[in-house]
C-alpha positions in Angstrom: 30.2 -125.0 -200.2 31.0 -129.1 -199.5 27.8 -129.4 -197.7 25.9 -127.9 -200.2 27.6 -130.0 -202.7 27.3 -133.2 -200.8 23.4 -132.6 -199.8 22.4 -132.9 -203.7 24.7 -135.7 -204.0 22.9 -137.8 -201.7 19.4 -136.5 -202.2 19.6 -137.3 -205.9 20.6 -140.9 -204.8 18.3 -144.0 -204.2 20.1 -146.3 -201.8 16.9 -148.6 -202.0 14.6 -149.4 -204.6 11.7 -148.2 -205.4 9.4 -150.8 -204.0 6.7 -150.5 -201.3 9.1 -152.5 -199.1 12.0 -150.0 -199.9 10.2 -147.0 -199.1 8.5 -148.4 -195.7 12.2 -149.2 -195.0 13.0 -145.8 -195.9 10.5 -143.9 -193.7 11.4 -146.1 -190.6 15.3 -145.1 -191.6 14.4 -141.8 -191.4 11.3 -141.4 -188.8 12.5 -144.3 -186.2 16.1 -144.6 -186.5 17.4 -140.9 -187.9 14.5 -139.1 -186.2 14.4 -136.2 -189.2 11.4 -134.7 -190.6 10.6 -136.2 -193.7 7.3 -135.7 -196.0 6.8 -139.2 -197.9 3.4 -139.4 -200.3 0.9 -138.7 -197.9 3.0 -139.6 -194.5 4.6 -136.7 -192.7 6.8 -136.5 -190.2 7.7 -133.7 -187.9 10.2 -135.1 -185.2 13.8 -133.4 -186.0 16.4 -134.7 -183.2 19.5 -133.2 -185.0 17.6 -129.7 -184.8 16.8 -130.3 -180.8 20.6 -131.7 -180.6 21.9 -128.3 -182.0 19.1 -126.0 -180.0 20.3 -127.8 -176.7 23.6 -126.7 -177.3 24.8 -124.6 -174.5 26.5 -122.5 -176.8 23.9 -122.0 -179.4 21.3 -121.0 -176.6 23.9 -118.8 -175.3 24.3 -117.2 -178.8 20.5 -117.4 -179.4 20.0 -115.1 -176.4 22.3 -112.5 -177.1 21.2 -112.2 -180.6 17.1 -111.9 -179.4 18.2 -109.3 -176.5 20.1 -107.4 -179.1 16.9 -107.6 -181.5 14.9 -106.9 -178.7 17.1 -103.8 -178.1 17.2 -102.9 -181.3 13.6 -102.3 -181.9 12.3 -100.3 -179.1 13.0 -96.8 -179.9 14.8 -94.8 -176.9 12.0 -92.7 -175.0 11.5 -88.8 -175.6 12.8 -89.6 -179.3 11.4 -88.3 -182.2 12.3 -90.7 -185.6 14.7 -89.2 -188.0 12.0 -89.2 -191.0 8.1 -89.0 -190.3 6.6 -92.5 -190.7 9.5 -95.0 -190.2 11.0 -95.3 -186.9 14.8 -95.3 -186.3 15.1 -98.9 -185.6 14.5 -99.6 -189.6 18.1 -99.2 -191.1 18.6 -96.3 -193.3 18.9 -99.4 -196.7 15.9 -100.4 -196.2 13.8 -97.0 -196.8 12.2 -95.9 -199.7 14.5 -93.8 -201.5 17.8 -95.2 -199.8 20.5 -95.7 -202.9 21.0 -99.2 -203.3 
């Protein structure tokens, strides 16, 4: 909930002014120094360290992996089975088909 909080906070504030100078300060801030993606006008940067930072987490690729073998799992249907309803196979959760009380 902070974060969420604190995000707007600091989006909805100008630290520099809104000169040519303070924007190209700006966009080196944030492209050169911060490495984050940012879209500015025209200019767009895609570089996003802090993403890369998290992803090379040993932790998080270890997590990553057991969710996407568990998906993987999910989704193939066991061989020799027959789905429990013609049309939707038994790897699509019983909420999500049509007539399912929500």
């Amino acid at each position: 909930m902070g974060g969420c909080w604190l995000s707007r906070f600091l989006a909805l504030r100008r630290i520099l002014l809104g000169t040519t100078v303070g924007r190209e300060i700006e966009w080196l801030i944030l492209t050169e120094l911060l490495e984050l993606p940012v879209r500015q006008g025209y200019r767009i940067a895609r570089k996003d360290a802090l993403a890369e930072t998290i992803l090379a987490s040993p932790y998080i690729q270890s997590v990553l992996t057991k969710t996407s073998k568990a998906l993987a799992a999910a989704l193939v249907p066991a061989r020799n089975h027959t789905p429990q309803r013609p049309g939707l196979p038994d790897t699509v959760p019983d909420f999500l088909r049509p007539g399912a009380p929500s």
